[in-house]
N, CA, C and O atoms as a GROMACS GRO file, in nm:
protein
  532
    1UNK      N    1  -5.750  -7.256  -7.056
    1UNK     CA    2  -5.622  -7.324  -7.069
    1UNK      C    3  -5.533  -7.262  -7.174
    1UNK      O    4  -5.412  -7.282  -7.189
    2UNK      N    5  -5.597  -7.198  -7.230
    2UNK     CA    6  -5.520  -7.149  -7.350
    2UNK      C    7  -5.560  -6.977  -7.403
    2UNK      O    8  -5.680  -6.952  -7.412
    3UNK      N    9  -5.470  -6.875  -7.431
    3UNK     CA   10  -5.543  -6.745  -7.480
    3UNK      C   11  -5.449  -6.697  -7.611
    3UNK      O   12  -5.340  -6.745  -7.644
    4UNK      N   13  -5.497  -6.627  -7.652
    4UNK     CA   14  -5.379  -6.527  -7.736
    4UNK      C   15  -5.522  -6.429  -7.770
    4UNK      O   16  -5.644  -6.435  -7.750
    5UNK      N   17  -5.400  -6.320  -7.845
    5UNK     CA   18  -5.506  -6.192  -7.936
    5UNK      C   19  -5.627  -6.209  -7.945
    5UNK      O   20  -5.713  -6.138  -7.892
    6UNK      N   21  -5.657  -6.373  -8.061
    6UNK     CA   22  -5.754  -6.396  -8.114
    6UNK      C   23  -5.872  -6.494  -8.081
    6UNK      O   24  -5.984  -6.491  -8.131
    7UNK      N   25  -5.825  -6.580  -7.985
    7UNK     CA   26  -5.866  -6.685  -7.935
    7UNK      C   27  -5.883  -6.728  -7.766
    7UNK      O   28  -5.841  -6.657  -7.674
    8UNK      N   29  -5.937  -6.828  -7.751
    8UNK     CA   30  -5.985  -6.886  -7.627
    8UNK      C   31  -6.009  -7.009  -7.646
    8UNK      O   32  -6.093  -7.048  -7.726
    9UNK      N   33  -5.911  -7.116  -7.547
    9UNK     CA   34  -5.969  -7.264  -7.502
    9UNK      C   35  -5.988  -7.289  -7.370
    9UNK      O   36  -5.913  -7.245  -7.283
   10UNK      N   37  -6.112  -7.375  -7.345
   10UNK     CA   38  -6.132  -7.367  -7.202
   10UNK      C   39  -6.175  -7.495  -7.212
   10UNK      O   40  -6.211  -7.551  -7.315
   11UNK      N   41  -6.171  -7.560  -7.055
   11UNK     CA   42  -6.253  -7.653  -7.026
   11UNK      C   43  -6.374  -7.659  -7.034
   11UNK      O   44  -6.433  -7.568  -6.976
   12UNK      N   45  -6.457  -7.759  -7.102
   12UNK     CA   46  -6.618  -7.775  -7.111
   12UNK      C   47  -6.693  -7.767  -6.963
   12UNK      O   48  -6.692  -7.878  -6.910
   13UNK      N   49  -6.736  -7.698  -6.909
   13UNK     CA   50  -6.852  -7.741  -6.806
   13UNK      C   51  -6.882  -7.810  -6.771
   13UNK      O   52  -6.881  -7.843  -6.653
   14UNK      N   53  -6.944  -7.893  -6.905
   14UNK     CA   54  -7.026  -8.026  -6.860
   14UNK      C   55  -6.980  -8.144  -6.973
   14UNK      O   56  -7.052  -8.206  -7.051
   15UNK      N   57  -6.820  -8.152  -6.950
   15UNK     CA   58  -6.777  -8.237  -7.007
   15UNK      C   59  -6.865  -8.407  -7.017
   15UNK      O   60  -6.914  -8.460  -6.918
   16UNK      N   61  -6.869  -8.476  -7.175
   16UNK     CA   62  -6.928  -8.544  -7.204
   16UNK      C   63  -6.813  -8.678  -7.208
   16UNK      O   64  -6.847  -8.795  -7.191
   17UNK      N   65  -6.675  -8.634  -7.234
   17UNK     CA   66  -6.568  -8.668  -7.246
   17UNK      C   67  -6.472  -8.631  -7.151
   17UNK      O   68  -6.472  -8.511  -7.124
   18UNK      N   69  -6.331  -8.750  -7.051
   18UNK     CA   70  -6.248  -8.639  -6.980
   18UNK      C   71  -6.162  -8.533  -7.081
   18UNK      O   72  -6.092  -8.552  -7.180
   19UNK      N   73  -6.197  -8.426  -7.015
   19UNK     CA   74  -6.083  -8.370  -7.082
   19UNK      C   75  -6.126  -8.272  -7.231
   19UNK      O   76  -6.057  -8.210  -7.312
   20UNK      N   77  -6.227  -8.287  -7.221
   20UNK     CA   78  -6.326  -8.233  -7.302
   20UNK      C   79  -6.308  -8.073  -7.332
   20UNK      O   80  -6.321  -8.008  -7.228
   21UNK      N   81  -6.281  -7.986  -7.458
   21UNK     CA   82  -6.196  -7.830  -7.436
   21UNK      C   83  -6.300  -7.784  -7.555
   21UNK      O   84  -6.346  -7.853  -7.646
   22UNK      N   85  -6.320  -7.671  -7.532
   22UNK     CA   86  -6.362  -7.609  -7.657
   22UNK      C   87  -6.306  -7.479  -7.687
   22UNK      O   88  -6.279  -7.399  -7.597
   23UNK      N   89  -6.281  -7.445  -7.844
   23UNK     CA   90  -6.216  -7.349  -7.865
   23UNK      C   91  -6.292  -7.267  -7.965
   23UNK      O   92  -6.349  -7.304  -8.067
   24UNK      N   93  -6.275  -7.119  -7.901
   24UNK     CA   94  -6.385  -7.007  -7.977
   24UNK      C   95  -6.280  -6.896  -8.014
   24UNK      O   96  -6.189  -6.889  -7.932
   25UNK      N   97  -6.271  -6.800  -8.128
   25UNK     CA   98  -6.248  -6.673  -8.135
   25UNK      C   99  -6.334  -6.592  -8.052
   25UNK      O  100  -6.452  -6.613  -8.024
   26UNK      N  101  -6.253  -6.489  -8.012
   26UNK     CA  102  -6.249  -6.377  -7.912
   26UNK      C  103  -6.364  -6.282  -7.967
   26UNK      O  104  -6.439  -6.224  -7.889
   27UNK      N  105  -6.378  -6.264  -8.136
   27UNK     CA  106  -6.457  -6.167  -8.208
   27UNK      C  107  -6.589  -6.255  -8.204
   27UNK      O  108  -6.591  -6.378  -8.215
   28UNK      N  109  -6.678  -6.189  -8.189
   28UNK     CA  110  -6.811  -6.302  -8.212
   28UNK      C  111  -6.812  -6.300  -8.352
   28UNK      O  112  -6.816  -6.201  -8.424
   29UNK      N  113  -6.808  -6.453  -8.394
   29UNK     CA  114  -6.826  -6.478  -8.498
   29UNK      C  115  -6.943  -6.601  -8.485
   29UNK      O  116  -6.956  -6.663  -8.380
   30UNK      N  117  -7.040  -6.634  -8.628
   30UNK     CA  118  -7.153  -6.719  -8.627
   30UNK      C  119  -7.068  -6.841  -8.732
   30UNK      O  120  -7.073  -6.957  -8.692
   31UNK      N  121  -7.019  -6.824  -8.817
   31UNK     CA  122  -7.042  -6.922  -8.913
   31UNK      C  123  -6.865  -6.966  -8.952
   31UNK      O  124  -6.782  -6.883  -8.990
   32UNK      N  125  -6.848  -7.068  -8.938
   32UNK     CA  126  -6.740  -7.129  -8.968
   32UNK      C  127  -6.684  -7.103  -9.080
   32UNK      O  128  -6.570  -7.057  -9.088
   33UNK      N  129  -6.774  -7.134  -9.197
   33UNK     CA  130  -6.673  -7.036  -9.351
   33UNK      C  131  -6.716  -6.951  -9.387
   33UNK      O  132  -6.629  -6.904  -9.460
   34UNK      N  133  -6.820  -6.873  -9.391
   34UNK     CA  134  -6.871  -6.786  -9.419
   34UNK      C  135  -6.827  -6.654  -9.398
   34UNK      O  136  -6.815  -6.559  -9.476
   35UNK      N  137  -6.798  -6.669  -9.241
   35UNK     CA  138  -6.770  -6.484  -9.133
   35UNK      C  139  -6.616  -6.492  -9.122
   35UNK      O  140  -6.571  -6.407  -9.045
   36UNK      N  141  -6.509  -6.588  -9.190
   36UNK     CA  142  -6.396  -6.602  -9.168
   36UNK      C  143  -6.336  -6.618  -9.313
   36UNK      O  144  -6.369  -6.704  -9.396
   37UNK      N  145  -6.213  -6.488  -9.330
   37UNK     CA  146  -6.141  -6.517  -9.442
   37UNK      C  147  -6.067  -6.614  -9.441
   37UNK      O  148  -6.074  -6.676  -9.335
   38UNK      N  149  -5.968  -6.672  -9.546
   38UNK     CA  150  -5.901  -6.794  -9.537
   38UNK      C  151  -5.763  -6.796  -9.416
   38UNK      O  152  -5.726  -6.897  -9.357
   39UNK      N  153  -5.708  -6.670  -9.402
   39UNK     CA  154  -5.602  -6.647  -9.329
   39UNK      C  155  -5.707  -6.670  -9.178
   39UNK      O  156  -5.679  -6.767  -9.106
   40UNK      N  157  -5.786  -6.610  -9.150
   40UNK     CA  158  -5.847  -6.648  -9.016
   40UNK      C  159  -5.911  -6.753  -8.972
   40UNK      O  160  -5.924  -6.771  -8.850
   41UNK      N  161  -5.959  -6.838  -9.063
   41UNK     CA  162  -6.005  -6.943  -9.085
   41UNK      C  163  -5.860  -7.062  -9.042
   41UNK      O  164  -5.862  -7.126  -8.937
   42UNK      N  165  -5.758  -7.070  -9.132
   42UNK     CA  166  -5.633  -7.098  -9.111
   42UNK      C  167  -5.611  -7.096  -9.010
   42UNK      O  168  -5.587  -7.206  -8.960
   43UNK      N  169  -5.607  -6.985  -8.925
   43UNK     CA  170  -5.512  -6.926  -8.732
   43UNK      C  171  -5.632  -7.049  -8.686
   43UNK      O  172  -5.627  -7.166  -8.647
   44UNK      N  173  -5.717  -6.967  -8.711
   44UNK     CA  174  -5.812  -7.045  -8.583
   44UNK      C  175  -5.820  -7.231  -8.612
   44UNK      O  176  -5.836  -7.322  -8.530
   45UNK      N  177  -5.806  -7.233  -8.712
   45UNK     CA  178  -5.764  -7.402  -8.673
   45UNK      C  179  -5.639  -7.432  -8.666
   45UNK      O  180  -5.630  -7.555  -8.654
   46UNK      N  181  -5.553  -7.391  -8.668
   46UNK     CA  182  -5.409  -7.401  -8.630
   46UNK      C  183  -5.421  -7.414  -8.447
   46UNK      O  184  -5.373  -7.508  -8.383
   47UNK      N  185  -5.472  -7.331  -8.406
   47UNK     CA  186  -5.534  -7.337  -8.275
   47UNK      C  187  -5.622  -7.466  -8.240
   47UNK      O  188  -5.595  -7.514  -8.130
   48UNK      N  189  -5.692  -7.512  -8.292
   48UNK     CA  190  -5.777  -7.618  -8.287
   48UNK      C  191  -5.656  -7.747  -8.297
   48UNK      O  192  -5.620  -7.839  -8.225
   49UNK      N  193  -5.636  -7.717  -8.369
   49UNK     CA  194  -5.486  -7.881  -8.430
   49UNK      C  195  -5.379  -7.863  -8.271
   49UNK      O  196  -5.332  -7.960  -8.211
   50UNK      N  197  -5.360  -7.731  -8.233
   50UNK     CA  198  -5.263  -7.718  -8.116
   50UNK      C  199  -5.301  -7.775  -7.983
   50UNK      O  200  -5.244  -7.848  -7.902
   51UNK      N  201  -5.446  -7.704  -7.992
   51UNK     CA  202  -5.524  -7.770  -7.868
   51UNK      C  203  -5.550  -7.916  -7.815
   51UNK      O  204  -5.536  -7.959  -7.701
   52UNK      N  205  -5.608  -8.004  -7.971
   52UNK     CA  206  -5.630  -8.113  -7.966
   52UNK      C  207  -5.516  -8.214  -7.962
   52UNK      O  208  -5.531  -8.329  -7.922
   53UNK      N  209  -5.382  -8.155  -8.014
   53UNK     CA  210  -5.264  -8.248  -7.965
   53UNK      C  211  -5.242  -8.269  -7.826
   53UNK      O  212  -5.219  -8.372  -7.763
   54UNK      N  213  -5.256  -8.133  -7.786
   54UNK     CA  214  -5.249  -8.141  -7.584
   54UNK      C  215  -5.336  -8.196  -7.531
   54UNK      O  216  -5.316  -8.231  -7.414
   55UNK      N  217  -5.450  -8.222  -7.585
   55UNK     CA  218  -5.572  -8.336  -7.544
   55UNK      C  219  -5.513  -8.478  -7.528
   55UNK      O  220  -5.501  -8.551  -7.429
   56UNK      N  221  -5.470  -8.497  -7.699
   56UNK     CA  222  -5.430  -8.593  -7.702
   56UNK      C  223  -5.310  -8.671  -7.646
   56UNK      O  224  -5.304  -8.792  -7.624
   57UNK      N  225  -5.193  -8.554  -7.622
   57UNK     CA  226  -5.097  -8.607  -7.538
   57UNK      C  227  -5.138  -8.653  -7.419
   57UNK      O  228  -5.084  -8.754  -7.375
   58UNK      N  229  -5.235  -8.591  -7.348
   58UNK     CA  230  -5.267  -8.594  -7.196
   58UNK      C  231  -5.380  -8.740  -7.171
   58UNK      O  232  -5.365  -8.824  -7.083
   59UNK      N  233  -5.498  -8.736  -7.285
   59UNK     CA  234  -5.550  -8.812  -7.249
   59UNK      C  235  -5.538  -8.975  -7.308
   59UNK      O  236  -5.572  -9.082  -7.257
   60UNK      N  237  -5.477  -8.947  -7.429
   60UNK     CA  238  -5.382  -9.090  -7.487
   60UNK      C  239  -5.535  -9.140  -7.534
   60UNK      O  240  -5.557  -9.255  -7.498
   61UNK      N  241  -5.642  -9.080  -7.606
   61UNK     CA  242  -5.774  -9.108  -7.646
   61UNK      C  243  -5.689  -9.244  -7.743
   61UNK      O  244  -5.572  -9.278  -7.755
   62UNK      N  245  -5.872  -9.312  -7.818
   62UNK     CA  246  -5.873  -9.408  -7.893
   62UNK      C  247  -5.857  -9.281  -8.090
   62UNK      O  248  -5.816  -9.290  -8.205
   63UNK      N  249  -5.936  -9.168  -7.980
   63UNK     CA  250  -5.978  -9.085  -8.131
   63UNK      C  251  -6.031  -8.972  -8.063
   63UNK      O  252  -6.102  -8.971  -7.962
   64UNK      N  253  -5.986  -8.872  -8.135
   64UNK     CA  254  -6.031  -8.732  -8.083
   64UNK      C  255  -6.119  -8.668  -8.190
   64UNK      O  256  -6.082  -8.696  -8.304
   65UNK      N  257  -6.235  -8.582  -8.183
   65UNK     CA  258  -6.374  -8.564  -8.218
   65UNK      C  259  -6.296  -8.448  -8.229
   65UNK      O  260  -6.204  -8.413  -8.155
   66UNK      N  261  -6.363  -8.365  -8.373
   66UNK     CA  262  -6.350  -8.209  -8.366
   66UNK      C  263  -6.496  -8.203  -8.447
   66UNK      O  264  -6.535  -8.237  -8.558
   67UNK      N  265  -6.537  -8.158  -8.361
   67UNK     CA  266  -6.679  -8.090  -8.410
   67UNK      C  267  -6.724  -7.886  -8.408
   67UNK      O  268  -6.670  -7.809  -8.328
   68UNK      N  269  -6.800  -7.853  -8.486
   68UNK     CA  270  -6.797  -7.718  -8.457
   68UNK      C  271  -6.987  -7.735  -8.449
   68UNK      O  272  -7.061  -7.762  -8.543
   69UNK      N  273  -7.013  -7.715  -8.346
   69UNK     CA  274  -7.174  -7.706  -8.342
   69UNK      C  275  -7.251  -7.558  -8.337
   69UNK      O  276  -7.175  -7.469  -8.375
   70UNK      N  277  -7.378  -7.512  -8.302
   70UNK     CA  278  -7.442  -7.426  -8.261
   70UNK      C  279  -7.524  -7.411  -8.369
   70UNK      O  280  -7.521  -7.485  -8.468
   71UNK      N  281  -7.621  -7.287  -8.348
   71UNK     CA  282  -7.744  -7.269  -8.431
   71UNK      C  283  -7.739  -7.108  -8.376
   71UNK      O  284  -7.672  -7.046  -8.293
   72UNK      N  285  -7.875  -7.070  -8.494
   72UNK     CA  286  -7.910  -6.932  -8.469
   72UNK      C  287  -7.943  -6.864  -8.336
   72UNK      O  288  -7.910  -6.771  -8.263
   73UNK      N  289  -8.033  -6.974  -8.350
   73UNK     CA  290  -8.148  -6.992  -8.235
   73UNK      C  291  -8.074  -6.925  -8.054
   73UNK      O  292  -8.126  -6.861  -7.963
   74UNK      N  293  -7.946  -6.979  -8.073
   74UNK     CA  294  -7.880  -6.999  -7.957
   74UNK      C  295  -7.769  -7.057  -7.947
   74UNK      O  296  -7.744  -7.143  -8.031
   75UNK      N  297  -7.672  -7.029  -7.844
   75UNK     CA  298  -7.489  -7.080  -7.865
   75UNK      C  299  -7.483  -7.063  -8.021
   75UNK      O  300  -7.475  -7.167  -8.086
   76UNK      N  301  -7.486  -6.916  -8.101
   76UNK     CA  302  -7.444  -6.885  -8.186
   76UNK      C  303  -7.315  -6.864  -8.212
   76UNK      O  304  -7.260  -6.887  -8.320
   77UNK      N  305  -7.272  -6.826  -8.129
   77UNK     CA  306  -7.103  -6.802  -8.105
   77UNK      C  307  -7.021  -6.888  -8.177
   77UNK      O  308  -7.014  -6.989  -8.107
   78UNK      N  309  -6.940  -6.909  -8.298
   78UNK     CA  310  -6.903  -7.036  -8.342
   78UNK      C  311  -6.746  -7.070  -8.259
   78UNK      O  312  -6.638  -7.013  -8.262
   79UNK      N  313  -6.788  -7.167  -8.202
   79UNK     CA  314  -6.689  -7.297  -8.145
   79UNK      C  315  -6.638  -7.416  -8.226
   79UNK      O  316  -6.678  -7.453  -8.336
   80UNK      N  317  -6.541  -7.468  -8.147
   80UNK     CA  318  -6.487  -7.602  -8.172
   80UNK      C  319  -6.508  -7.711  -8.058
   80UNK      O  320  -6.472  -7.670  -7.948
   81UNK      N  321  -6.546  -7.806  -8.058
   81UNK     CA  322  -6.512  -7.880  -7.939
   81UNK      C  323  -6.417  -8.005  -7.980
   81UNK      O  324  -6.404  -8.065  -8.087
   82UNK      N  325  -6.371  -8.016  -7.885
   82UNK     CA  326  -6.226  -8.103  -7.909
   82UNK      C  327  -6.229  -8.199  -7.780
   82UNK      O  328  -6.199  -8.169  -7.664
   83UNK      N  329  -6.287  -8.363  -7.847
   83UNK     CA  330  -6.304  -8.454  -7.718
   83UNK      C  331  -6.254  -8.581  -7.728
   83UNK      O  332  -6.297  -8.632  -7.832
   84UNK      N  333  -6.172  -8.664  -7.660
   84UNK     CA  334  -6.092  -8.745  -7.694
   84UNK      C  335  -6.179  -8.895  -7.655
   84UNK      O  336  -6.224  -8.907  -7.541
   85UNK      N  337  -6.191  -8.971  -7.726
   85UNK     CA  338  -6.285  -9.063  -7.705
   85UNK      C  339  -6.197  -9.187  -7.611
   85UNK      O  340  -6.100  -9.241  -7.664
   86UNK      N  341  -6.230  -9.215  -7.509
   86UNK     CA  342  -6.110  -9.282  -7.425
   86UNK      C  343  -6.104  -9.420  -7.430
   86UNK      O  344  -6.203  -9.487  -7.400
   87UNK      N  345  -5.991  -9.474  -7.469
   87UNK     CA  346  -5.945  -9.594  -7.503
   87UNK      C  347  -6.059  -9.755  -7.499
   87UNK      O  348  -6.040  -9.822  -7.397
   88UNK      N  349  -6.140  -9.798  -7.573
   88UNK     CA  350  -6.256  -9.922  -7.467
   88UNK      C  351  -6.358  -9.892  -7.456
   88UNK      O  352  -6.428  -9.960  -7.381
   89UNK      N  353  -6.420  -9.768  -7.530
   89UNK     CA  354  -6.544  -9.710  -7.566
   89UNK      C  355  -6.615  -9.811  -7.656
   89UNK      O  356  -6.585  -9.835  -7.773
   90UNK      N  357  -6.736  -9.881  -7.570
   90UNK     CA  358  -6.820  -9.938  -7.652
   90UNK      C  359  -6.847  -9.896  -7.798
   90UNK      O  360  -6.916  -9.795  -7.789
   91UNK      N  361  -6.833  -9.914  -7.884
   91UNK     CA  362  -6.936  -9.895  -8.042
   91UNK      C  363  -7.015  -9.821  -7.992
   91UNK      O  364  -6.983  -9.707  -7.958
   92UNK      N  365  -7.120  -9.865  -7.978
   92UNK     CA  366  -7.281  -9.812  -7.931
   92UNK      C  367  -7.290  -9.644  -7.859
   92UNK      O  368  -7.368  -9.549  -7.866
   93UNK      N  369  -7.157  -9.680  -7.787
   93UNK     CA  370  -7.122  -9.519  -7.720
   93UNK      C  371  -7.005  -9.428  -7.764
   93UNK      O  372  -6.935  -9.365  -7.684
   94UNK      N  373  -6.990  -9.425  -7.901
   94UNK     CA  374  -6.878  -9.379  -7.972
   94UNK      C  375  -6.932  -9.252  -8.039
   94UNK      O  376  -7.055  -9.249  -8.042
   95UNK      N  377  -6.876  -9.160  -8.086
   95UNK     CA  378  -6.949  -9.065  -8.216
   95UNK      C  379  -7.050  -8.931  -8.131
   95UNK      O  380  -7.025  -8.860  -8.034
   96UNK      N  381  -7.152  -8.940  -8.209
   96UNK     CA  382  -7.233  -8.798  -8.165
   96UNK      C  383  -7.282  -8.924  -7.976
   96UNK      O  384  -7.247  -8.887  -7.864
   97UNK      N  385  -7.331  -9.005  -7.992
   97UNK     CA  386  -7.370  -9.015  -7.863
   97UNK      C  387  -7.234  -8.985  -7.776
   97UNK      O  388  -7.272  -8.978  -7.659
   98UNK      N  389  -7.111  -8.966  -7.781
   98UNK     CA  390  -7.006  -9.020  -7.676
   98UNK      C  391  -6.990  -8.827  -7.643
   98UNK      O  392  -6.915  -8.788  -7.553
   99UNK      N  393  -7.056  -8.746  -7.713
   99UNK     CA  394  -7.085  -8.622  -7.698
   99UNK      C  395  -7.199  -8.551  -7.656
   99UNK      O  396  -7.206  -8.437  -7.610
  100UNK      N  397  -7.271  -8.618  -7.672
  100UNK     CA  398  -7.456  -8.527  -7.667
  100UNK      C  399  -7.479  -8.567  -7.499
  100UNK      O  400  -7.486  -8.683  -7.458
  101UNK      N  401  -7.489  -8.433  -7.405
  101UNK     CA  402  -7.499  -8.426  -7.333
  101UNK      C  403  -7.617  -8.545  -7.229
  101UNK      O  404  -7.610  -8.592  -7.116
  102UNK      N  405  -7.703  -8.553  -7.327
  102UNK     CA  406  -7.859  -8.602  -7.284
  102UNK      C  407  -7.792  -8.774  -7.253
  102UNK      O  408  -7.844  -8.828  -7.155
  103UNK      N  409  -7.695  -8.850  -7.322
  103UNK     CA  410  -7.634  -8.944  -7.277
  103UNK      C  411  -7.578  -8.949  -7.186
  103UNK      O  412  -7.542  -9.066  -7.174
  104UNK      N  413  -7.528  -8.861  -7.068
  104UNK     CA  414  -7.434  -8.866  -6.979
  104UNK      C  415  -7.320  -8.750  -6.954
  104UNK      O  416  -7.220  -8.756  -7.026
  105UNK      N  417  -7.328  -8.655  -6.866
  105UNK     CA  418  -7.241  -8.551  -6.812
  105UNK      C  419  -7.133  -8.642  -6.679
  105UNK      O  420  -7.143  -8.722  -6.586
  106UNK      N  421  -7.050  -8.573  -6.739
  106UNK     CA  422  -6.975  -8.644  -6.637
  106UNK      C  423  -6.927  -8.563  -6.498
  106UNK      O  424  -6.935  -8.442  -6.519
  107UNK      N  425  -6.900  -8.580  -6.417
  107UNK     CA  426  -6.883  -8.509  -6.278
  107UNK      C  427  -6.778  -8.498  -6.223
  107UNK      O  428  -6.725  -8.573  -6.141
  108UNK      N  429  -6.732  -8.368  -6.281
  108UNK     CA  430  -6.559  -8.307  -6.225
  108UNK      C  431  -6.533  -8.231  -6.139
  108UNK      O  432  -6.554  -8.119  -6.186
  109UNK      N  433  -6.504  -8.225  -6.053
  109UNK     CA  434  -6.495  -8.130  -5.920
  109UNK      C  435  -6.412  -8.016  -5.931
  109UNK      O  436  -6.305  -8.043  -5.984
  110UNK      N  437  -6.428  -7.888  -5.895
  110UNK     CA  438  -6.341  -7.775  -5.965
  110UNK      C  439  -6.160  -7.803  -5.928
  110UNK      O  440  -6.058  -7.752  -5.973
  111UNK      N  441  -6.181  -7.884  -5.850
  111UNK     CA  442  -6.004  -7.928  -5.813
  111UNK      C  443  -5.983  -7.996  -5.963
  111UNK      O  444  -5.916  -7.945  -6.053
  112UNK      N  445  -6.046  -8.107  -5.970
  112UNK     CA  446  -5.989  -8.190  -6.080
  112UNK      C  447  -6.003  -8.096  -6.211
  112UNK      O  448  -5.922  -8.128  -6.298
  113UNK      N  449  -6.057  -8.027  -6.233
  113UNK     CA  450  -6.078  -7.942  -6.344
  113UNK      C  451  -5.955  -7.858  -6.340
  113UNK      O  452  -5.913  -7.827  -6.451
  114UNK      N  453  -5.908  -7.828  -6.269
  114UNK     CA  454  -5.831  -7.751  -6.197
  114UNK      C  455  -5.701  -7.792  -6.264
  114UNK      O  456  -5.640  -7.735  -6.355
  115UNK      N  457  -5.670  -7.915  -6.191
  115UNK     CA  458  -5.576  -8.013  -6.253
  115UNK      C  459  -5.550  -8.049  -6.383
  115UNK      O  460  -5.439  -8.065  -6.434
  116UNK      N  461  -5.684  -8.062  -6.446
  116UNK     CA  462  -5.671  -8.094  -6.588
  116UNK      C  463  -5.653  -7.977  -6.677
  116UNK      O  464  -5.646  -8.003  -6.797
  117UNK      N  465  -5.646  -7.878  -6.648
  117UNK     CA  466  -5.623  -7.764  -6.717
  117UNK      C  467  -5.489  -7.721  -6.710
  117UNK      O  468  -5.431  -7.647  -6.789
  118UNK      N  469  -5.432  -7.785  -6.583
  118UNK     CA  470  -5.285  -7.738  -6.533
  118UNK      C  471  -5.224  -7.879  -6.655
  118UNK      O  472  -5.138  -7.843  -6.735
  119UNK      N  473  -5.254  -7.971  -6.660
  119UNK     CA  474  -5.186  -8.092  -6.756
  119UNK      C  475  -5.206  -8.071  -6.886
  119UNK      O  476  -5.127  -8.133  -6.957
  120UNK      N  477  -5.295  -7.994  -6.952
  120UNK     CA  478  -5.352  -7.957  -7.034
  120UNK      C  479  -5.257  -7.848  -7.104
  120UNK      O  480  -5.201  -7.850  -7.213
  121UNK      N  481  -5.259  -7.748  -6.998
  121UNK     CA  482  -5.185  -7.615  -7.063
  121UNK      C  483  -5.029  -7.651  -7.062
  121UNK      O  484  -4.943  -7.586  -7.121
  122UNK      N  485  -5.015  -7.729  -7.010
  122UNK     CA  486  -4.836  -7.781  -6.973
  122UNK      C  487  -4.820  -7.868  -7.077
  122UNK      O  488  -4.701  -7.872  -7.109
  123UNK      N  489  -4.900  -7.950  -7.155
  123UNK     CA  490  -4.856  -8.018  -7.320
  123UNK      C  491  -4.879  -7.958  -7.393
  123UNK      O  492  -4.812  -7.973  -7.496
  124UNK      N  493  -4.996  -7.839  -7.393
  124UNK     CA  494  -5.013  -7.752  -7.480
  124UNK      C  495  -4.851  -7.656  -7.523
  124UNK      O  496  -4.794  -7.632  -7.629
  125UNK      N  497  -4.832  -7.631  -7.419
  125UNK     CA  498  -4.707  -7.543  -7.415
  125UNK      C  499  -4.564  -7.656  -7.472
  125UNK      O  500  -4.480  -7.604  -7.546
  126UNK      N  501  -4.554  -7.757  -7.445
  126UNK     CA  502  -4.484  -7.823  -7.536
  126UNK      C  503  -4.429  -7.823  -7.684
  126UNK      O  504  -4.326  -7.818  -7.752
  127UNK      N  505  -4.634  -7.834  -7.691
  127UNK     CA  506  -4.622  -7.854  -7.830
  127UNK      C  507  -4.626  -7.737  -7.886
  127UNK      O  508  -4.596  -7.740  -8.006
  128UNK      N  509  -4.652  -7.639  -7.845
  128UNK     CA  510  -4.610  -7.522  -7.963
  128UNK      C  511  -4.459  -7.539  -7.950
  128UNK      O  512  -4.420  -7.547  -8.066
  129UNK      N  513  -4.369  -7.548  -7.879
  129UNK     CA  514  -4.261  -7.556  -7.893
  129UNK      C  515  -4.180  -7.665  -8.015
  129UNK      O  516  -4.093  -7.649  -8.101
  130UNK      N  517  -4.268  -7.786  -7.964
  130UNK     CA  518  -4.236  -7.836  -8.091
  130UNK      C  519  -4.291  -7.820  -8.194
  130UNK      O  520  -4.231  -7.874  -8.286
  131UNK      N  521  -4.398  -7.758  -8.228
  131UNK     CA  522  -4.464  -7.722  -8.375
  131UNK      C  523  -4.350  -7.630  -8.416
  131UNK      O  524  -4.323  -7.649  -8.534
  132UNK      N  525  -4.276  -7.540  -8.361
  132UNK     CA  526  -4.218  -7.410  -8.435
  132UNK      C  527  -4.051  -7.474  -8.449
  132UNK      O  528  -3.978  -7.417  -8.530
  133UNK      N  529  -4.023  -7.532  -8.410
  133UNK     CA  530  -3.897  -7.628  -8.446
  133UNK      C  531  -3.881  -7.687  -8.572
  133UNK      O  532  -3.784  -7.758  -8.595
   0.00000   0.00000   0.00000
């Protein structure tokens, strides 16, 4: 849904949340402060804050989750995921459960994915417009 130089946002796979995006630099990088100076560190969440407004415009969440997960082990690659918790979300199903796959994948058909990336990239594109105003 989203590219430049340095970056990549895409739809989750196996969204846990609708609408569910995660955003990675292009360079493999492992570690969130560590492998990133402050200026790159900076872009790439500037990207994250851009992304998750177009979430949020689109999906009108209760609360949007920014988490950066992975391990050595595997999905080293460091990400963001950006998931909007939708309006009437039990307590009980809020937080790391309203994310952790093993609770519930939800089932999007490549049309609707399709769609949501087209609504997605179309507020995205908004809002950079209005960010630079």
């Amino acid at each position: 849904m989203y590219e430049d130089d340095q970056h990549v946002a895409f739809l989750d796979r196996y969204p846990t949340t609708p609408g569910k995006v995660l955003v990675a630099p292009n360079a493999h990088i492992e570690h969130a402060v560590r492998d990133l100076n402050e200026f790159a560190y900076l872009r790439l969440m500037s990207v994250v804050r851009k992304v998750a407004l177009a979430v949020e415009a689109v999906m009108k969440p209760e609360r949007t989750y920014l988490l950066s997960l992975g391990r050595q082990q595997g999905n080293s690659h460091l990400h963001w995921h950006i998931a909007g918790l939708p309006v009437g979300t039990p307590y009980r199903q809020q937080q790391f459960h309203a994310l952790m796959a093993e609770n519930g994948v939800l089932s999007v058909t490549d049309e609707e994915s399709a769609a949501m990336g087209e609504r997605l990239r179309a507020a995205l594109s908004e809002g950079w417009m209005a960010d630079s105003e």
